[in-house]
MARLUMKE-395538 format. One record per residue: residue number from 1; residue in three letters; x, y, z of N, C-alpha, C in turn. Coordinates in steps of 0.05 Angstrom, whole numbers, plus 32768, in hexadecimal, padded with zeros to 4 digits. Each point is the difference from the previous one (the first is absolute). Example, Ala and Ser with C-alpha at 12.3 -4.5 7.8 and 13.67 -1.06 7.14 Angstrom:
{1,'ala',{8108,7F8E,809C},{7FEE,8018,8000},{8012,8018,8000}} {2,'ser',{7FF9,8015,7FF2},{8010,8018,8001},{7FF1,8016,800E}} 
This chain:
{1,'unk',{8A33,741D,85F2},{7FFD,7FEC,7FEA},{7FE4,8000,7FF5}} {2,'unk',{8002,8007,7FE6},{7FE5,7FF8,7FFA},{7FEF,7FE9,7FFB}} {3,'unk',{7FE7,7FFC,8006},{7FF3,7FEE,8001},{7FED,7FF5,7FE5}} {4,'unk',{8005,7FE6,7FF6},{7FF0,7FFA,7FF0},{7FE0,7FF4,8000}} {5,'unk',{7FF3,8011,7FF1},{7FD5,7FF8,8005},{8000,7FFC,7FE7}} {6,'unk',{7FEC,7FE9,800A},{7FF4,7FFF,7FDD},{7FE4,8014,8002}} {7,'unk',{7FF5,8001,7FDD},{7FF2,8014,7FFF},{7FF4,7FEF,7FEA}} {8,'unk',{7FE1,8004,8002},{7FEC,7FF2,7FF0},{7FF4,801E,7FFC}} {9,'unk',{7FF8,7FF9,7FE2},{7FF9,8019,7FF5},{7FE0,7FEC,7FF7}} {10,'unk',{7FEE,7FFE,8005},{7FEA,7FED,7FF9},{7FE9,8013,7FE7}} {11,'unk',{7FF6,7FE8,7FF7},{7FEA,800F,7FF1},{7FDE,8004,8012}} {12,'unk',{7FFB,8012,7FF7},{7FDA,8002,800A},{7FF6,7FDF,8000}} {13,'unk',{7FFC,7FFD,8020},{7FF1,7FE8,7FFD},{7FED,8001,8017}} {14,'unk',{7FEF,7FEE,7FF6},{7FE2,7FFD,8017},{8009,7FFA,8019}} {15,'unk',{7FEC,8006,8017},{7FFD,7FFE,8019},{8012,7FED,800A}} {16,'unk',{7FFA,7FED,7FF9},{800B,7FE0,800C},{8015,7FF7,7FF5}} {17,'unk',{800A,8008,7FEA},{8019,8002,7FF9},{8018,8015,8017}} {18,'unk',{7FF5,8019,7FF7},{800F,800F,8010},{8008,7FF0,8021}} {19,'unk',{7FEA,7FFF,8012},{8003,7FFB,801D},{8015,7FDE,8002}} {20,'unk',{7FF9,7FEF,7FEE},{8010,7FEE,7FF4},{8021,8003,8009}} {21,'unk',{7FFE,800C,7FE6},{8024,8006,7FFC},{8008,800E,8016}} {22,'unk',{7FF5,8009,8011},{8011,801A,8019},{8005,7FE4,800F}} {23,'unk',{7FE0,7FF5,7FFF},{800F,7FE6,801B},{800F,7FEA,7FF7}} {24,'unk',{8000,7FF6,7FEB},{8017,7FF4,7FF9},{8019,8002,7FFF}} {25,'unk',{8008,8020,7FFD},{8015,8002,8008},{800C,800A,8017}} {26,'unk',{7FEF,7FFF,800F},{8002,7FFB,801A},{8003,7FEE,8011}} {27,'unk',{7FF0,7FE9,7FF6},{7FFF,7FE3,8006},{801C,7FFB,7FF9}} {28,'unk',{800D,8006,7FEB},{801A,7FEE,7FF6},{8015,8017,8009}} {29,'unk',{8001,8018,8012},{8017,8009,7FFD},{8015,7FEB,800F}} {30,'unk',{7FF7,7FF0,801F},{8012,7FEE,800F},{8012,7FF2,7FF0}} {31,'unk',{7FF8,7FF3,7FEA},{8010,7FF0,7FEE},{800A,8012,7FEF}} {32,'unk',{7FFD,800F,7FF2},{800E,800C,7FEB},{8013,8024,8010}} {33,'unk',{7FF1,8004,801D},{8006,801A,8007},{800D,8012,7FEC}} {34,'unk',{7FEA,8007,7FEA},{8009,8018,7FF0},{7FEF,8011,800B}} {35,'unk',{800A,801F,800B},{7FEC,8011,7FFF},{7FF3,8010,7FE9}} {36,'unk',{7FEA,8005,8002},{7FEB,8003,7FD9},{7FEF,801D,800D}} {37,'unk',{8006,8013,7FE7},{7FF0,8015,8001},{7FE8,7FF5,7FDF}} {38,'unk',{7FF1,7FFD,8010},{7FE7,7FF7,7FDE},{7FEF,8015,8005}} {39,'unk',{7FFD,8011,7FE5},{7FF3,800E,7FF7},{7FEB,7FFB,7FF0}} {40,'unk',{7FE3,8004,8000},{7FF8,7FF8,7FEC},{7FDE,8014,8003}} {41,'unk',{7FED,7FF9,7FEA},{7FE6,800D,7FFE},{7FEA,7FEB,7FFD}} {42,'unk',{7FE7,8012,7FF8},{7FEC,7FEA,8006},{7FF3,8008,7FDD}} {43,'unk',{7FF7,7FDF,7FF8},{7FF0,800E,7FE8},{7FE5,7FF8,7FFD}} {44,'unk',{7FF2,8006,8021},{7FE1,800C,7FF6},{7FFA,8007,801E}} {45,'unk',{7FFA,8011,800A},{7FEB,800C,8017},{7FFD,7FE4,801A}} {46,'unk',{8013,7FFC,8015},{7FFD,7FF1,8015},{7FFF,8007,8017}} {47,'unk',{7FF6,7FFF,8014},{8003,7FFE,801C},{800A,7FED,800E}} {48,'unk',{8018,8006,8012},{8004,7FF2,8013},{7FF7,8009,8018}} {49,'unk',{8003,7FE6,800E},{7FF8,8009,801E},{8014,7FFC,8011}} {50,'unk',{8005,8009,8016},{8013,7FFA,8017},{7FF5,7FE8,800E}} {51,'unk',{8013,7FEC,8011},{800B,7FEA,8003},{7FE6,7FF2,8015}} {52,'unk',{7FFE,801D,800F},{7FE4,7FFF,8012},{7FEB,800B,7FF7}} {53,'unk',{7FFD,8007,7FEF},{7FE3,8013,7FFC},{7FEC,7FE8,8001}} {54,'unk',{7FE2,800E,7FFF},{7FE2,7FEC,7FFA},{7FFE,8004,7FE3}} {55,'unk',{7FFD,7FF1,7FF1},{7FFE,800F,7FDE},{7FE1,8007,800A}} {56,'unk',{7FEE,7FF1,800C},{7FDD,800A,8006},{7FFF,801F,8000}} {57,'unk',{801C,8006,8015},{7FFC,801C,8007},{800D,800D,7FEA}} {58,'unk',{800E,7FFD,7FF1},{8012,8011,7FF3},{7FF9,8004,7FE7}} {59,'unk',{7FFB,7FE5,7FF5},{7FF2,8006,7FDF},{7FE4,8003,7FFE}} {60,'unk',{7FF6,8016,7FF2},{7FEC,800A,7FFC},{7FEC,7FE9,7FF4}} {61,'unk',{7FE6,7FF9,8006},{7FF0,7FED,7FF4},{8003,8010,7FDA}} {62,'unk',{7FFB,7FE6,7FF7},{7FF4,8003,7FE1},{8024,8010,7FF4}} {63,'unk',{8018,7FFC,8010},{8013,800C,7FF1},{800D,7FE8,7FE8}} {64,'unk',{8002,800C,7FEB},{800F,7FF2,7FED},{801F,7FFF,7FF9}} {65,'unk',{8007,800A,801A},{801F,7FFE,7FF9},{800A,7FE8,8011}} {66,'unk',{8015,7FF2,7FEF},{8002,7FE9,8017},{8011,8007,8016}} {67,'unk',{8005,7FEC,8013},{800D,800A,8018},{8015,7FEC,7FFF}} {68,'unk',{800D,7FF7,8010},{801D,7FF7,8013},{8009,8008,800B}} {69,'unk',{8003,7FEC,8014},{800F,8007,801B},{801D,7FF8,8009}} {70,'unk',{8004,8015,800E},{8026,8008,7FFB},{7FFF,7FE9,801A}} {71,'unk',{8025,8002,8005},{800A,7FF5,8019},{800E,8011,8011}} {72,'unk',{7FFB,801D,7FF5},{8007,801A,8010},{7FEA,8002,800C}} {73,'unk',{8005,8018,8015},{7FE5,800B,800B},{7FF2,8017,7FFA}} {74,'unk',{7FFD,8016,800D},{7FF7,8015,7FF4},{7FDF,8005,7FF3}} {75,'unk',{7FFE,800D,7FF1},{7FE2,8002,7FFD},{8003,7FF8,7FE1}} {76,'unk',{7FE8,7FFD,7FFA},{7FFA,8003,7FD5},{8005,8016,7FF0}} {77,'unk',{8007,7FEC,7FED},{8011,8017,7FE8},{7FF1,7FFA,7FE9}} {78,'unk',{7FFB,8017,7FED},{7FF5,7FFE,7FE7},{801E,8002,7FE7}} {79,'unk',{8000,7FE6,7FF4},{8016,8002,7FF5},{7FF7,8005,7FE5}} {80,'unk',{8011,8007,7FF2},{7FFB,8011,7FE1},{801A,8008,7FF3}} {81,'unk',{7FFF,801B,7FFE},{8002,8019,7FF7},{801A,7FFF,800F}} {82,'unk',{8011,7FF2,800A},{801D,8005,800F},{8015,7FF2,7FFD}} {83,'unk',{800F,7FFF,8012},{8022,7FF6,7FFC},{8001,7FF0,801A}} {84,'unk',{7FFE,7FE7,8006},{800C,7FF5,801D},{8010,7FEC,7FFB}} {85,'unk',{8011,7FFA,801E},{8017,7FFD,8002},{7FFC,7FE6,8019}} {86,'unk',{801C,7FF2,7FFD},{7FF9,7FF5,801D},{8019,7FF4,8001}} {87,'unk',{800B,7FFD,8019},{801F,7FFF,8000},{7FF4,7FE1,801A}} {88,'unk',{8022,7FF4,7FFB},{7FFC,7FE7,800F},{8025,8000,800E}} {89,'unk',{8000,8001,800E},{8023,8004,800D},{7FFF,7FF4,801A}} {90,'unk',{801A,7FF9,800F},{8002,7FFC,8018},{8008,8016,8006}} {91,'unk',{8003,8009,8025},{7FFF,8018,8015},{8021,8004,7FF3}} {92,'unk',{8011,7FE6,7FFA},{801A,800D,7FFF},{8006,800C,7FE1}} {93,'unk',{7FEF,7FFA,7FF2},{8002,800E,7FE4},{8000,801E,7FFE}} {94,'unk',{7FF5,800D,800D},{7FFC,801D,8005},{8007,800D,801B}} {95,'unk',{8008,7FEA,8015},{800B,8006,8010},{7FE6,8012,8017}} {96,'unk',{7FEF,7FF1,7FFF},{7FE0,8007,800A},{8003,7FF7,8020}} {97,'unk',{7FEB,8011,8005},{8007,7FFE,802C},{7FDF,7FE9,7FFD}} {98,'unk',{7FFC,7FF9,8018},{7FF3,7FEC,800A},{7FE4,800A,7FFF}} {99,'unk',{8003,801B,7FFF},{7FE7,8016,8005},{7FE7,8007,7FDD}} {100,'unk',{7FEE,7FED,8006},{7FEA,800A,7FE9},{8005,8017,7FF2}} {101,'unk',{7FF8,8017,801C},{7FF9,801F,7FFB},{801E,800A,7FED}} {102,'unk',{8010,7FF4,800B},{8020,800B,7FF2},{8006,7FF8,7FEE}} {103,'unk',{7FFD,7FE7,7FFA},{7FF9,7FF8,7FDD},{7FFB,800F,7FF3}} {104,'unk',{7FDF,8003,800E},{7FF7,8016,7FE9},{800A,8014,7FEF}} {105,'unk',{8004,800D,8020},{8016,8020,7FF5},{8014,8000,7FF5}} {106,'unk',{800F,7FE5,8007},{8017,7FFC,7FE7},{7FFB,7FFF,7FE2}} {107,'unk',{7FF0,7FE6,7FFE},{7FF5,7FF7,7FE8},{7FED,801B,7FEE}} {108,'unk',{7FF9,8012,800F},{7FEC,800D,7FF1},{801E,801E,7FF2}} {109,'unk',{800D,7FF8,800B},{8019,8016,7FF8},{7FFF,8001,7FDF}} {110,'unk',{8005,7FE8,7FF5},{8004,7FF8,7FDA},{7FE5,800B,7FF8}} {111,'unk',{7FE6,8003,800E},{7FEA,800F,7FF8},{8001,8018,7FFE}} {112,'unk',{800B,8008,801A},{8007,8025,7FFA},{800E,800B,7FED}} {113,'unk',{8013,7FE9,7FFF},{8014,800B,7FEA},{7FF9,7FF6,7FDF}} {114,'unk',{7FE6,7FEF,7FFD},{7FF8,7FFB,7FE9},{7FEC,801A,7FFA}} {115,'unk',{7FEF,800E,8016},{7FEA,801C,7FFE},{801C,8010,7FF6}} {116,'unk',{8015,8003,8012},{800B,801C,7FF2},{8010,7FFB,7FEA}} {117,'unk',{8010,7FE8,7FF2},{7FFB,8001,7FE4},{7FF4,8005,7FEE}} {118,'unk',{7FDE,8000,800F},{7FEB,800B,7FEA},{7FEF,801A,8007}} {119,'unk',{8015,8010,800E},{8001,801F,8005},{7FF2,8001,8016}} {120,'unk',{7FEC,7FF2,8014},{7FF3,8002,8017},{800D,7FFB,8018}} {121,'unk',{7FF3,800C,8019},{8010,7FF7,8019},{7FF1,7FFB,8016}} {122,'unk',{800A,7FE6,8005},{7FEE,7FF1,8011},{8009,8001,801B}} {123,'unk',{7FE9,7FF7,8014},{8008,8006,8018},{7FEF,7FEC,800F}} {124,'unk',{8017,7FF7,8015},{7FE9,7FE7,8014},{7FE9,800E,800F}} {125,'unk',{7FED,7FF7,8004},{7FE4,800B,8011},{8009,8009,800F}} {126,'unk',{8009,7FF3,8011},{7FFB,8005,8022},{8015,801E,8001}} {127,'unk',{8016,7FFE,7FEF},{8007,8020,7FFD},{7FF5,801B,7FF6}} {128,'unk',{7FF5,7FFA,7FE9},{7FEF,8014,7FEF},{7FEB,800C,8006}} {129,'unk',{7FE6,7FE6,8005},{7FE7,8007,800B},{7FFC,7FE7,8016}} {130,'unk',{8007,8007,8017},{7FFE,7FF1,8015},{7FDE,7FF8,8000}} {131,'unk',{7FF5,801A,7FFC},{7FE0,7FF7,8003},{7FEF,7FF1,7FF7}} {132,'unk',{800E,7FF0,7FE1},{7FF9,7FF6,7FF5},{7FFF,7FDE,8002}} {133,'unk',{8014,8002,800B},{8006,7FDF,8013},{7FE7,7FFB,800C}} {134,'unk',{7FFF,7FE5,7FF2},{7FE0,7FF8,800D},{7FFC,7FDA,7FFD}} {135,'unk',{7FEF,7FF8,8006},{8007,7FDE,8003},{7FF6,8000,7FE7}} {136,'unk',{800B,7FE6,7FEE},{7FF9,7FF7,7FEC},{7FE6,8002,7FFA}} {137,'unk',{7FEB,8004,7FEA},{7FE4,7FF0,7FFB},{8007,7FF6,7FEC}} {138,'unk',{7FEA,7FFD,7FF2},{7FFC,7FE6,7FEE},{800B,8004,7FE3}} {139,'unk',{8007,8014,7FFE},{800B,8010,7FE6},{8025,8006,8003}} {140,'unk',{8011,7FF1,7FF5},{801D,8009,800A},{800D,8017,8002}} {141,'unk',{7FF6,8011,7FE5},{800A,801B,7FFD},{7FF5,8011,8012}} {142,'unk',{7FEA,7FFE,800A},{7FF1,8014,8010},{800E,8002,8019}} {143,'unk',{8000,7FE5,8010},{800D,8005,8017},{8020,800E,8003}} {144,'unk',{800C,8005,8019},{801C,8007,7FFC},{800E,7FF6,801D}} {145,'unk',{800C,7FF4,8000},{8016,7FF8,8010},{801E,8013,7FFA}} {146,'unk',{800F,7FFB,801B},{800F,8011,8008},{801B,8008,7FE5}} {147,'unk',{8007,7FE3,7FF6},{8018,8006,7FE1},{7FEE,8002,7FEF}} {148,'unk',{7FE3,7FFF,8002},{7FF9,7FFF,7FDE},{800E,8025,7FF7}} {149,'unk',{7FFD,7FF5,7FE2},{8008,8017,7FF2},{7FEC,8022,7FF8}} {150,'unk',{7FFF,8013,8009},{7FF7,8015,7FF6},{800B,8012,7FF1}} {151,'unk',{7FEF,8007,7FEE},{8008,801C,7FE4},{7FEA,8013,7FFE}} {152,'unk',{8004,8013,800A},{7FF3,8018,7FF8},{7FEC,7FFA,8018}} {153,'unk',{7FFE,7FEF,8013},{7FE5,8001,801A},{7FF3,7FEC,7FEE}} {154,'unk',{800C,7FE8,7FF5},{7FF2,7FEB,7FF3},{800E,7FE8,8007}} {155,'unk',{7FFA,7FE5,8001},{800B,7FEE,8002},{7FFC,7FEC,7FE6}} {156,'unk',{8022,7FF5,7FF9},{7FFA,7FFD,7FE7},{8003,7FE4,8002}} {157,'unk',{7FF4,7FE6,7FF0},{8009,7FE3,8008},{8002,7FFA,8020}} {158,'unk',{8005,7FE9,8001},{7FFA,7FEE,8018},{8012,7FE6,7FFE}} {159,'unk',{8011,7FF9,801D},{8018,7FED,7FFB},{7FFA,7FEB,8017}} {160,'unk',{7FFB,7FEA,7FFC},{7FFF,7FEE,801B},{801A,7FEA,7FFF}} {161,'unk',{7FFF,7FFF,8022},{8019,7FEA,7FFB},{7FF9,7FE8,8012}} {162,'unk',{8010,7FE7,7FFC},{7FF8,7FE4,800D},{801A,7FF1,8000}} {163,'unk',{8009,7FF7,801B},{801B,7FFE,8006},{7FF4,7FDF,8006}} {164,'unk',{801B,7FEA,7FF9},{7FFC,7FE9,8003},{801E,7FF6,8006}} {165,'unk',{8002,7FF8,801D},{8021,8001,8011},{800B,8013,7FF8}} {166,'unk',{8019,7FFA,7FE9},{800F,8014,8003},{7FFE,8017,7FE4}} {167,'unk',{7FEC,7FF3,7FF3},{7FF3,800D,7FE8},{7FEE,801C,7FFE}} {168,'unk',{8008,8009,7FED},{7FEF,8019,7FFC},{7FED,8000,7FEB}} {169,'unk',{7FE4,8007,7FFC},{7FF4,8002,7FE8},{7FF0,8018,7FFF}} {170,'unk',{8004,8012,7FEA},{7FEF,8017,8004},{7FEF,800A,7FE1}} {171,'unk',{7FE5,7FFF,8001},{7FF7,800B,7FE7},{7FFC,801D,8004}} {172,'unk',{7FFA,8009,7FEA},{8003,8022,8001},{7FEF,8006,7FDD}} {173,'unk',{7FEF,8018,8001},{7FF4,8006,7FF2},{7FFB,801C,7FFA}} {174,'unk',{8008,8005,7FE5},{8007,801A,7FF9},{7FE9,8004,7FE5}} {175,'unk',{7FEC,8010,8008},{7FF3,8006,7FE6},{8003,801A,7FF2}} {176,'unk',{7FFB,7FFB,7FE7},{800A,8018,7FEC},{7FE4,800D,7FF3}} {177,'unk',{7FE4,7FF5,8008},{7FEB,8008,7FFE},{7FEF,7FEF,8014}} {178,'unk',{7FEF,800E,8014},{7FE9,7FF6,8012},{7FE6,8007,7FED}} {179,'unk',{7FEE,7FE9,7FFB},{7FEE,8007,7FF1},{7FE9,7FF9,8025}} {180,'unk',{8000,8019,800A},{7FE7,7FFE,8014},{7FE7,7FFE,7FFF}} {181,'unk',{7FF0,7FF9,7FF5},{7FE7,8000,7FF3},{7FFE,7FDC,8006}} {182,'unk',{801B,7FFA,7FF1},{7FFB,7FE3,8004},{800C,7FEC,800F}} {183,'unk',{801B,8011,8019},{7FF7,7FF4,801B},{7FE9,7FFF,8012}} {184,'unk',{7FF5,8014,7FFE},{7FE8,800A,800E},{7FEF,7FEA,7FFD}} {185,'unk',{7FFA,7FFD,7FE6},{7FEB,7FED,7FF7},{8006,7FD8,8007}} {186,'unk',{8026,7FFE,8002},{8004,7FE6,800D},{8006,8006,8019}} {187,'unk',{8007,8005,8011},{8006,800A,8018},{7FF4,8004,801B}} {188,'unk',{7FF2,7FF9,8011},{7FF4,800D,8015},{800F,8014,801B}} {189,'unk',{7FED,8011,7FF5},{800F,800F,801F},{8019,8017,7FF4}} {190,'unk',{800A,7FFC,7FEC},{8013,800E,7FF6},{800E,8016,800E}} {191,'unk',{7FEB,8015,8006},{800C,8018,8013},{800F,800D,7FF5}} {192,'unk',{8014,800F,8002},{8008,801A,7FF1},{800A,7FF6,7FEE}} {193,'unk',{7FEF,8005,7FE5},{800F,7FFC,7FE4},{800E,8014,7FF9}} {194,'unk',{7FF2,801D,8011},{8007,801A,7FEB},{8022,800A,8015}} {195,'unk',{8007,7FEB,8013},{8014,800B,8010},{8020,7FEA,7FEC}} {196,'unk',{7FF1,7FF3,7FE8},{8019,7FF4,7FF3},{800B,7FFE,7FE3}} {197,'unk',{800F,7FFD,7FF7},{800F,800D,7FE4},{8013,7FEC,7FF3}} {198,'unk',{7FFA,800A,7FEC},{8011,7FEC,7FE4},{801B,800B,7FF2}} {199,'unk',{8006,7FFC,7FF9},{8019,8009,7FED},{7FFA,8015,7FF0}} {200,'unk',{7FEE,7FFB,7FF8},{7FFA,8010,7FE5},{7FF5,801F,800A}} {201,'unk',{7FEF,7FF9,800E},{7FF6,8019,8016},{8013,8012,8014}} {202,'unk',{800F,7FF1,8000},{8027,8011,800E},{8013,800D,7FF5}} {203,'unk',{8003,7FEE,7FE2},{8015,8007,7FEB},{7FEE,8006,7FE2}} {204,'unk',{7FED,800B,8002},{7FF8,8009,7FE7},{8007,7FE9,7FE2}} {205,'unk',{800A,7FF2,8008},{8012,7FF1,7FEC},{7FF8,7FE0,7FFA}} {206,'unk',{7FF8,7FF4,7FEB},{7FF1,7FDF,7FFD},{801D,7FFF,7FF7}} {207,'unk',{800C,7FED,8014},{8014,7FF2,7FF4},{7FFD,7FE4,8003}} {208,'unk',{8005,7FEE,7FF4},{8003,7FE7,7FF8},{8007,7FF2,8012}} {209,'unk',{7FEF,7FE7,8001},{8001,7FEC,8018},{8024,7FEF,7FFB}} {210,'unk',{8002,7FFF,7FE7},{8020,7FF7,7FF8},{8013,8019,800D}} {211,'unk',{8002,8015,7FFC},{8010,8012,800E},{7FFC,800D,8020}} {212,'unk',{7FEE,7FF5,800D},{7FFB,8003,801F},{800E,7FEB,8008}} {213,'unk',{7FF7,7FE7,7FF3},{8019,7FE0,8009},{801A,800E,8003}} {214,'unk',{8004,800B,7FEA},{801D,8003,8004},{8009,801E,8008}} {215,'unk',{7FF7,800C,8005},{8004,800F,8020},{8001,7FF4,8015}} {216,'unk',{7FE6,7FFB,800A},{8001,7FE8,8018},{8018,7FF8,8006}} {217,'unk',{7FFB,7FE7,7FE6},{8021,7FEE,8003},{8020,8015,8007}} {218,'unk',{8006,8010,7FF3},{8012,8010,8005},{8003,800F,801B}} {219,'unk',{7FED,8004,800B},{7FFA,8013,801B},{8005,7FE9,8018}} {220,'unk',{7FFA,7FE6,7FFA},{7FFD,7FF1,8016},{8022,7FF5,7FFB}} {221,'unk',{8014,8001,7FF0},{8018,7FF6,7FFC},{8015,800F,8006}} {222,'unk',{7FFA,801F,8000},{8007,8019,8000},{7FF4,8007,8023}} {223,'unk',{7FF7,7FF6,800D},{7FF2,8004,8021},{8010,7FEF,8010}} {224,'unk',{8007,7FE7,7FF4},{8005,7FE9,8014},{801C,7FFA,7FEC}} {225,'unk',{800D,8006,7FF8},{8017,7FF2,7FEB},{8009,7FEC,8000}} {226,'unk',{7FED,7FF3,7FEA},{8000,7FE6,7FFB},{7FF8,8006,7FE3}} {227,'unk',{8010,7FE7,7FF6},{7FF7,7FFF,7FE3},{7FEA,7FF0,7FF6}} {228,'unk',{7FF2,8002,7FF0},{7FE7,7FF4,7FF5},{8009,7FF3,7FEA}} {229,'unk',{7FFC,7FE3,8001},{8007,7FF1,7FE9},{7FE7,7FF4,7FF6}} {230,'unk',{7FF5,8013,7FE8},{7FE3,7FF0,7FEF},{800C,7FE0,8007}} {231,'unk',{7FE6,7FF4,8002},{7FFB,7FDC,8002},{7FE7,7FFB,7FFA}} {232,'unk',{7FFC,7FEA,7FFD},{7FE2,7FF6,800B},{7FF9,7FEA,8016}} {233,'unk',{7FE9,7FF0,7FFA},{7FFE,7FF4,8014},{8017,7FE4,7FF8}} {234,'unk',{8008,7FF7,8022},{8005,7FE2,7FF8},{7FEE,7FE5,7FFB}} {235,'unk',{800A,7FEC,7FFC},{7FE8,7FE8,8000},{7FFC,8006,801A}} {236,'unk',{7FFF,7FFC,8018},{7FF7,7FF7,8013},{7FEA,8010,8002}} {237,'unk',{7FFE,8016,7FFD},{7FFA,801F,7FFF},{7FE9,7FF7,7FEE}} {238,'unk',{7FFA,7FF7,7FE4},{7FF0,7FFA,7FEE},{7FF4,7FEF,800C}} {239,'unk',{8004,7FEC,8009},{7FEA,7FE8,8010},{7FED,8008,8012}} {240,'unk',{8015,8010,8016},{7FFB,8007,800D},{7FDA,8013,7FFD}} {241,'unk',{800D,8016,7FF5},{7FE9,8018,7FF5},{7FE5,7FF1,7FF1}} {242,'unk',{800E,7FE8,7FF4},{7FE3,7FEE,7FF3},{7FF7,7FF8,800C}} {243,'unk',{8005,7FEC,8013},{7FF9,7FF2,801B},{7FE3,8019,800E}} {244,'unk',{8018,8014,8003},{7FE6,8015,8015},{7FEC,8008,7FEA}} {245,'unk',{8005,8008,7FEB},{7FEE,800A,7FE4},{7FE7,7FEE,8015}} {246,'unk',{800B,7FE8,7FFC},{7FE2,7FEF,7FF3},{7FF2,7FF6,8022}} {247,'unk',{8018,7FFA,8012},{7FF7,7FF5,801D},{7FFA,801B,800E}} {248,'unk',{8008,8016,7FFF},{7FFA,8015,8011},{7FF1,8016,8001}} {249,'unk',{8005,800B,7FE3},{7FFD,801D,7FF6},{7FEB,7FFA,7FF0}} {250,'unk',{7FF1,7FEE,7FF5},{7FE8,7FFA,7FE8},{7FEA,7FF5,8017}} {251,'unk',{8008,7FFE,8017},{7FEA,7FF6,8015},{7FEC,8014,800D}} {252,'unk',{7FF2,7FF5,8002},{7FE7,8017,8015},{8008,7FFA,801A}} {253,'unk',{8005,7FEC,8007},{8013,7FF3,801F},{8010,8019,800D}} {254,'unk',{8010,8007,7FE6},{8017,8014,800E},{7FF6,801B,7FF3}} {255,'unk',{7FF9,8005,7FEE},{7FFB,8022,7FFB},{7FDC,8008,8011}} {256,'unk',{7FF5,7FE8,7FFF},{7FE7,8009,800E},{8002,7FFE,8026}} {257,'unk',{8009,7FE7,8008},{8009,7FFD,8018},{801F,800B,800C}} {258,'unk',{8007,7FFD,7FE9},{801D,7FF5,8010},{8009,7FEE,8012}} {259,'unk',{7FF0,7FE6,7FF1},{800A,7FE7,800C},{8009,7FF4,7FEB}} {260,'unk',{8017,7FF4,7FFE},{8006,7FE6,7FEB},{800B,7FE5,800B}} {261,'unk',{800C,7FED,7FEC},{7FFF,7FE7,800C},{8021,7FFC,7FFD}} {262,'unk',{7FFE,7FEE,8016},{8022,8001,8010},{800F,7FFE,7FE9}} {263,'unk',{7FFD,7FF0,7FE7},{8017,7FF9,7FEE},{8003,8021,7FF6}} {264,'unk',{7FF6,800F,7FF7},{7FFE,8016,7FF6},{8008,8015,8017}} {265,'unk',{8006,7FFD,8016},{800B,8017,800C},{801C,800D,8005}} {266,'unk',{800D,8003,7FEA},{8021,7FFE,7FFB},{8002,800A,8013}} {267,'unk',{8000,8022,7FF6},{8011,801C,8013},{7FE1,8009,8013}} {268,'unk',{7FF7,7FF9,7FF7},{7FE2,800D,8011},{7FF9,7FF5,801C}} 
């Protein structure tokens, strides 16, 4: 039987918008349990950080790009120039085992099959280049864990996930140009820039942030067969995402510490 997802197709929006809407609809799947594939971009040069990082250690003094901090883990991402995604489901929506590591490898399947729609072929680490497996640093693409994705002896994007009871939440980040010059310059510690790759550097080909959505979208409906029904957000969902806008995600509390204040701690 096939399964019905909704699917948010979003416009380019800033830092705190973005991290917003993932947890809001996460916050509200209990009440509404729709599972949501939201796609969307960024429209100007951000950094996030992972859930634990020190921003002291991570963001470079004197950097001008702003930051926010996720409720995934993982290391920092320079957002731009890409396509990310972030899915919100229960274990029985996909029919997911109890196991992190196995998530992964499930979940990262609609990725493989989104690279070889666009003629490349991807392969988990720990199969390809075992050697390359190494603990996270401070830079997400650099490091490689055992499902991240490799092309050509490159690792492309970076996916973290954050489970809450019986919930699943996973962001994922696919860029279609790495401008390295200017992670380097927000970033500390970075570490192999030259061991990671963009779209454009794989497939010879600038294709459009509107027609990678809808690959994506197609690959992940076509992996897991379920149908994608465009939506948007609900009210609860709208309150919700304003609420954090302004109590969570606009604070130095939570993107500089990662502390905030009890009313403001929905899904976090």
């Amino acid at each position: 039987m096939v399964k019905n997802w909704r699917l948010i197709l979003d416009d380019d929006g800033d830092g705190c918008f973005n991290m917003a809407a993932d947890e809001a609809i996460l916050f509200c799947y209990p009440e509404c349990k729709t599972p949501t594939l939201r796609i969307y971009g960024w429209s100007s040069p951000w950094v996030t950080l992972g859930f634990s990082q020190n921003s002291r250690r991570v963001i470079n003094p004197g950097c001008r790009v702003p930051f926010v901090r996720r409720i995934t883990g993982g290391s920092a991402i320079y957002h731009y120039l890409e396509i990310t995604y972030s899915l919100v489901f229960s274990a029985n929506d996909l029919d997911m085992t109890a196991s992190v590591k196995e998530s992964y490898a499930k979940l990262a399947l609609f990725l493989l099959n989104f690279y070889a729609r666009l003629g490349i072929k991807g392969e988990f680490a720990y199969s390809c280049v075992p050697e390359k497996v190494r603990p996270a640093g401070n830079f997400c693409f650099s490091s490689c864990e055992h499902f991240d994705i490799i092309i050509d002896n490159k690792k492309i994007g970076g996916n973290a996930q954050r489970r809450r009871r019986a919930m699943i939440f996973q962001q994922g980040s696919i860029p279609f140009r790495l401008d390295r010059p200017s992670i380097a310059m927000a970033i500390t510690d970075c570490g192999y820039l030259s061991d990671t790759a963009d779209l454009e550097e794989l497939t010879k080909v600038n294709r459009g942030a509107g027609e990678l959505k809808k690959i994506l979208a197609q690959s992940f409906s076509e992996t897991f067969d379920v149908d994608l029904r465009l939506s948007g957000y609900n009210p609860n969902e709208i309150s919700c995402f304003r609420a954090l806008i302004t109590e969570k995600y606009n604070t130095t509390d939570w993107n500089c510490e990662g502390k905030i204040h009890e009313k403001a701690a929905v899904a976090g």
